[in-house]
Backbone bond lengths (Angstrom), bond angles and torsions (degrees), N, CA, C in turn:
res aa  C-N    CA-C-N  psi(-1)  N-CA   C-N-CA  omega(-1)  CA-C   N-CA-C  phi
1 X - - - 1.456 - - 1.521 110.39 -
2 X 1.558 117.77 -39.27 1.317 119.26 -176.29 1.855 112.65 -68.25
3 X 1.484 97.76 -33.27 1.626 81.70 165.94 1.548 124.27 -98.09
4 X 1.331 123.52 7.76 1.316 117.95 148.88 1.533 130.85 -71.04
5 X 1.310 100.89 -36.01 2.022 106.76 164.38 1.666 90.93 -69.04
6 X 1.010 145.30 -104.42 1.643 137.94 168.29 1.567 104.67 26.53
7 X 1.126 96.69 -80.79 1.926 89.61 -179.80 0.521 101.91 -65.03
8 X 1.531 141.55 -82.16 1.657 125.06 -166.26 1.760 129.60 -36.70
9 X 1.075 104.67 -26.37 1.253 106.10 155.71 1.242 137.38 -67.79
10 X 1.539 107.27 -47.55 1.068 122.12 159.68 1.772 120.84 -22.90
11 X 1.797 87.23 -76.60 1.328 107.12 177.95 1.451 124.03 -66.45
12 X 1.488 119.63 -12.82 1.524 93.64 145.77 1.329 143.79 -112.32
13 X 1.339 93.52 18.40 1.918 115.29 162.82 1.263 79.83 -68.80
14 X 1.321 157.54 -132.38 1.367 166.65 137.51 1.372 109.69 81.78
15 X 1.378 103.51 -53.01 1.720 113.80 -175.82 1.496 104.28 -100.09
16 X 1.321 125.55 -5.12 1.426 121.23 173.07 1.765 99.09 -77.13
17 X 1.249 114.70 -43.28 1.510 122.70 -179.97 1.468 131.01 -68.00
18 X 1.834 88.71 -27.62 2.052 103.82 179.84 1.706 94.91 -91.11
19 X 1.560 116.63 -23.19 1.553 98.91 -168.85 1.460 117.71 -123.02
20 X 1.486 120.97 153.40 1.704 107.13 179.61 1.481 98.17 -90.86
21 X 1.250 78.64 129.51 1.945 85.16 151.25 1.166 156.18 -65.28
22 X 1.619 90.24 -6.45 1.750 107.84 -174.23 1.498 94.99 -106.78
23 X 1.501 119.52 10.21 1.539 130.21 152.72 2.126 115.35 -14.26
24 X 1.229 125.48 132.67 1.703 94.77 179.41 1.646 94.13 -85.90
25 X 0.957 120.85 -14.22 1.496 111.13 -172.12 1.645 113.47 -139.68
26 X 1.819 97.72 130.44 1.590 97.75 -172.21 1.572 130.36 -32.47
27 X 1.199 130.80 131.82 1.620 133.51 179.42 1.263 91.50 -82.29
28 X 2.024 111.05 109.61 1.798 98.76 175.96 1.723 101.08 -70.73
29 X 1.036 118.94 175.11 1.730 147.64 145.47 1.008 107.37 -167.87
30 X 1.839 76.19 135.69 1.635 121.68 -177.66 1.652 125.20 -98.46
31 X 0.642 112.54 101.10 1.324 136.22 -152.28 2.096 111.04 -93.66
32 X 1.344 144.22 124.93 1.279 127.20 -174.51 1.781 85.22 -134.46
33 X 1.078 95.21 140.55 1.880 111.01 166.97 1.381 123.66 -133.95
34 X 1.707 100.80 159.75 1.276 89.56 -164.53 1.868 99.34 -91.51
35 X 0.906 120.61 136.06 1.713 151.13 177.69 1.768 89.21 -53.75
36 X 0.793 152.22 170.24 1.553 156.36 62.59 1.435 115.08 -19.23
37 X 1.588 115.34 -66.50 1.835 122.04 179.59 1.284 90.92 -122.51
38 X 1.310 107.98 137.71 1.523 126.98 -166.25 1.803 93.76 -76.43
39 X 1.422 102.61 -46.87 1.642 114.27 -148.85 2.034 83.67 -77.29
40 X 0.876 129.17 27.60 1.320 128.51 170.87 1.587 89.67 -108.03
41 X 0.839 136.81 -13.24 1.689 118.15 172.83 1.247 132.80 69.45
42 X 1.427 123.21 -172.91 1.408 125.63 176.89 1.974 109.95 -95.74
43 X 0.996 109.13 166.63 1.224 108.28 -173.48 1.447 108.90 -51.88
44 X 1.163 126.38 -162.76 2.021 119.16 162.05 1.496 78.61 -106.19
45 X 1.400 96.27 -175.84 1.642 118.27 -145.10 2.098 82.03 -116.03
46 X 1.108 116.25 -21.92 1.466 113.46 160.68 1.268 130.97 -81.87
47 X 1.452 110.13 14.67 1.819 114.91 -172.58 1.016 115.14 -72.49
48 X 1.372 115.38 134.12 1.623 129.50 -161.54 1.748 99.73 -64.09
49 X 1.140 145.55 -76.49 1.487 143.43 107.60 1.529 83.92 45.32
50 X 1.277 142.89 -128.17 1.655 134.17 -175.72 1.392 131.22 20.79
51 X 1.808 90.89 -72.47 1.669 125.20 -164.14 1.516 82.43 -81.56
52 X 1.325 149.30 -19.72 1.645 129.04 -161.85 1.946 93.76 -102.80
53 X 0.956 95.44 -38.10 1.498 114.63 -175.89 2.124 99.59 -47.00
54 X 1.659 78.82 -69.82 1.551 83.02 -171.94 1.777 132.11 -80.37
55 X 1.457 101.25 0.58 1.443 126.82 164.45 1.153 123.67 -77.13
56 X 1.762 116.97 -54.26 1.851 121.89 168.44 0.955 117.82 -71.10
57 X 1.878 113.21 -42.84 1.171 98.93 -179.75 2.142 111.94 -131.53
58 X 0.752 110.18 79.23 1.306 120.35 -171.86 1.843 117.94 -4.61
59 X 1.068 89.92 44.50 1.563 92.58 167.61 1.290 125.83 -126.90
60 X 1.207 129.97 120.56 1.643 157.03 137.74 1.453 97.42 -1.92
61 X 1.188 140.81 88.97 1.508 127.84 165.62 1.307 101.00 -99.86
62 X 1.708 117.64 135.07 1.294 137.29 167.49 0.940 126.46 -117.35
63 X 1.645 123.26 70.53 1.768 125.33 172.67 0.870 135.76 -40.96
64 X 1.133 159.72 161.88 1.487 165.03 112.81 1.133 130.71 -117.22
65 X 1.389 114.80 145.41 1.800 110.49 -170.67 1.672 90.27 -90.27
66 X 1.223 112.06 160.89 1.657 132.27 171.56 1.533 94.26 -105.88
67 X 1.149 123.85 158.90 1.297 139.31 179.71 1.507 114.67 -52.37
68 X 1.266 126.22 144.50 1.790 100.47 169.95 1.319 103.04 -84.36
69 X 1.480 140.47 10.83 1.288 124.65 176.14 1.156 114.74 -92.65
70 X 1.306 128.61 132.90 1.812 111.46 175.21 1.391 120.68 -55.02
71 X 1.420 92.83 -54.74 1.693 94.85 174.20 1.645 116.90 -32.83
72 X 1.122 110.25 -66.19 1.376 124.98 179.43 1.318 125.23 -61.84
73 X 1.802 124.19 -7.78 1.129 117.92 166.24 1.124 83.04 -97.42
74 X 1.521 155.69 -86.59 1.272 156.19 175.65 2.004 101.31 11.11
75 X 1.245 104.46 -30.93 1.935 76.16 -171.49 1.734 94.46 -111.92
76 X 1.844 107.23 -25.56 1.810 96.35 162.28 1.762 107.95 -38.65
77 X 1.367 120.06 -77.31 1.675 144.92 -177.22 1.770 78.19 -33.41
78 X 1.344 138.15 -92.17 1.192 124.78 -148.47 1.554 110.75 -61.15
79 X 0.886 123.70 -46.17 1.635 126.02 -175.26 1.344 92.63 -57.42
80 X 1.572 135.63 -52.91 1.144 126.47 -158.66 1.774 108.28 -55.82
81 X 1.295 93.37 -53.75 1.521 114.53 172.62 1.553 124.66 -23.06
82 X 1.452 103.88 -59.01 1.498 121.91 -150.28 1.500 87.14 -95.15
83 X 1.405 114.17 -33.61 2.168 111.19 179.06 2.110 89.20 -72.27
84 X 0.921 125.11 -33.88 1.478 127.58 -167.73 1.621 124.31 83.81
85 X 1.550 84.67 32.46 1.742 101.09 173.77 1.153 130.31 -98.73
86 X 1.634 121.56 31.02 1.170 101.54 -153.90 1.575 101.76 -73.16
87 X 1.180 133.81 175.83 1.693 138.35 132.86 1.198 138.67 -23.99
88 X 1.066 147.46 132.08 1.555 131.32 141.99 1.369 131.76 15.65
89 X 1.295 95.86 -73.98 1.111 142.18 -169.70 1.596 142.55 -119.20
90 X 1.142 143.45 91.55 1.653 143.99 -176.51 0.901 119.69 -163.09
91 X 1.613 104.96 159.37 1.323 138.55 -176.38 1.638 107.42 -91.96
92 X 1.882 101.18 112.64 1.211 122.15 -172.22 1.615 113.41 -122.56
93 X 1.094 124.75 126.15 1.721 110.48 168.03 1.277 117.32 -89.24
94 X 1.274 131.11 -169.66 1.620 121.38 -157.14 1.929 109.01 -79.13
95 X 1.287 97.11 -50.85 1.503 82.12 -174.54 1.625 117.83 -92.18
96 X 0.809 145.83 18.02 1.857 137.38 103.24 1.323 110.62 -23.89
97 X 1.378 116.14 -60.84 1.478 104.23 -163.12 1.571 101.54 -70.61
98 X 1.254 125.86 -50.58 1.280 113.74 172.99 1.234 131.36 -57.38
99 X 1.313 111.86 2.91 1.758 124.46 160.55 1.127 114.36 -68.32
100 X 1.217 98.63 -59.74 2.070 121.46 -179.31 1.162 90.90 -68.70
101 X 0.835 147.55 -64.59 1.727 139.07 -145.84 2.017 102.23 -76.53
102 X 1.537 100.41 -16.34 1.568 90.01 -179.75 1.288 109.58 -87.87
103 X 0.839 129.73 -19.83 1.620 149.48 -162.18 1.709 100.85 -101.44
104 X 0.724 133.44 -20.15 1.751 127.73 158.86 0.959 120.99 -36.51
């Protein structure tokens, strides 16, 4: 859990620096993480975390958990890939990425 707040933090120090805030309309990012337990889910769509996000700093954050299985994020990451959807943002291990990265 401590390195999923970690990235996410990360990543919106990141977007406080790539985006203005005085933007007229929220900058979404989409964001995918890796789960520990899948069946723990995505945040609710009322998380206080959201409304603070998109108030200080005008951004649209769109979470999602990735599978806790590798395998199973491994073919989300590729399917995402090959439709050309990936996210913003995700958690990839090496040979996925060298899937995507051959196919560029």
């Amino acid at each position: 859990m401590k390195r999923n707040c970690t990235a996410i933090a990360f990543v919106l120090f990141c977007a406080i620096l790539a985006s203005p805030v005085w933007a007229e309309k929220p900058v979404e990012i989409s964001l995918w993480y890796g789960a520990a337990v899948t069946e723990a889910g995505s945040p609710p769509d009322d998380w206080v975390v959201y409304k603070i996000v998109r108030d200080k700093l005008n951004i649209d954050l769109k979470l999602s958990a990735e599978p806790s299985n590798e395998g199973d994020q491994d073919v989300k990451v590729n399917a995402a890939g090959t439709a050309n959807q990936l996210p913003d943002l995700f958690m990839v291990r090496r040979a996925p990425w060298v899937t995507l990265s051959s196919r560029a």
